[in-house]
C-alpha positions as CSV (number, residue, x, y, z in Angstrom):
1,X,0.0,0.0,0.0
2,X,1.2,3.2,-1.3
3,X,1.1,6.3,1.3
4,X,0.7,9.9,0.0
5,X,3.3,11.4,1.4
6,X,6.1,9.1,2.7
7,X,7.9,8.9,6.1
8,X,11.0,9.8,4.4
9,X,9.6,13.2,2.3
10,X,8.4,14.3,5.4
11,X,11.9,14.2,7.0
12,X,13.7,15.7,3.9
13,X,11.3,18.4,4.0
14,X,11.6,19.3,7.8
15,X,15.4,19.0,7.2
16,X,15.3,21.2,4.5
17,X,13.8,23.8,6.4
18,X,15.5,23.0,9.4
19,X,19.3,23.2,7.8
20,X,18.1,26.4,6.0
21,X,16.8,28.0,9.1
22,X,20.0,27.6,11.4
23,X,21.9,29.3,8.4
24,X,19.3,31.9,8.8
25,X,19.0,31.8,5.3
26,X,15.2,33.0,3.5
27,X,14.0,30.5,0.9
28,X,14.7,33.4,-2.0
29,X,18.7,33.3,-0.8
30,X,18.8,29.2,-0.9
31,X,17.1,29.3,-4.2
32,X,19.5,31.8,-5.5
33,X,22.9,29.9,-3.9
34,X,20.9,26.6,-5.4
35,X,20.1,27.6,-8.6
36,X,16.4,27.2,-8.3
37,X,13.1,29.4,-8.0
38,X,11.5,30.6,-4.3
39,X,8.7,28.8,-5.0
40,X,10.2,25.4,-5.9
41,X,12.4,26.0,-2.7
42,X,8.8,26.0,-0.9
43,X,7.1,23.2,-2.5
44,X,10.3,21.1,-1.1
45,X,9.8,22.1,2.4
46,X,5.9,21.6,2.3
47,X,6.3,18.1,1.0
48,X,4.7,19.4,-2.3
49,X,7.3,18.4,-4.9
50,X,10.5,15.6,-4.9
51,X,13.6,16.7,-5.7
52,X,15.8,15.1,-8.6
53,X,19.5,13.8,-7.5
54,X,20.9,17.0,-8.9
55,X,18.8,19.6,-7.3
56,X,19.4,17.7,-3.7
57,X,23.6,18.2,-4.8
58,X,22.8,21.7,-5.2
59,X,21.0,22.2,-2.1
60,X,23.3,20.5,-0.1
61,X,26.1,23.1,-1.8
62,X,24.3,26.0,-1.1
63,X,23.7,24.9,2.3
64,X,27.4,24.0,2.6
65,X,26.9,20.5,4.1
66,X,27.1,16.8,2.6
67,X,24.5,15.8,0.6
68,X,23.9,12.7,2.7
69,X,23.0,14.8,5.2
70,X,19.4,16.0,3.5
71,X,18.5,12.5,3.1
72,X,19.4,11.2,6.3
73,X,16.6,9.2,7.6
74,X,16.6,6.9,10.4
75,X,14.3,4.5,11.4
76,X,12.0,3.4,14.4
């Protein structure tokens, strides 16, 4: 059975968000440093859209931190 919205969206998302936060950074300045449009930047964090393997490598750059790191998800 398929769910909507997946255990491990939900985590990227809220990390996402979370990472972008502590580097007090405003969705327009990650989308800049990422390469990417405001909007896409909050469809991520809502859960709304799935990144492809290349915009997660640029938003790990522009959030100077492993890409690993974003999809980090660990289980109960």
């Amino acid at each position: 059975m398929k769910k909507a919205k997946s255990d491990e969206m939900t985590c990227f998302s809220l990390r996402l968000r979370e990472y972008r936060r502590r580097l007090g950074m405003s969705q327009t300045e990650l989308a800049a440093r990422a390469s990417l449009h405001r909007t896409y930047i909050s469809e991520l964090e809502s859960g709304k859209k799935n990144p492809s393997l290349l915009t997660l490598i640029n938003l790990a750059d522009a959030l100077q931190m492993e890409t690993w790191q974003l999809l980090y998800f660990e289980k109960n």
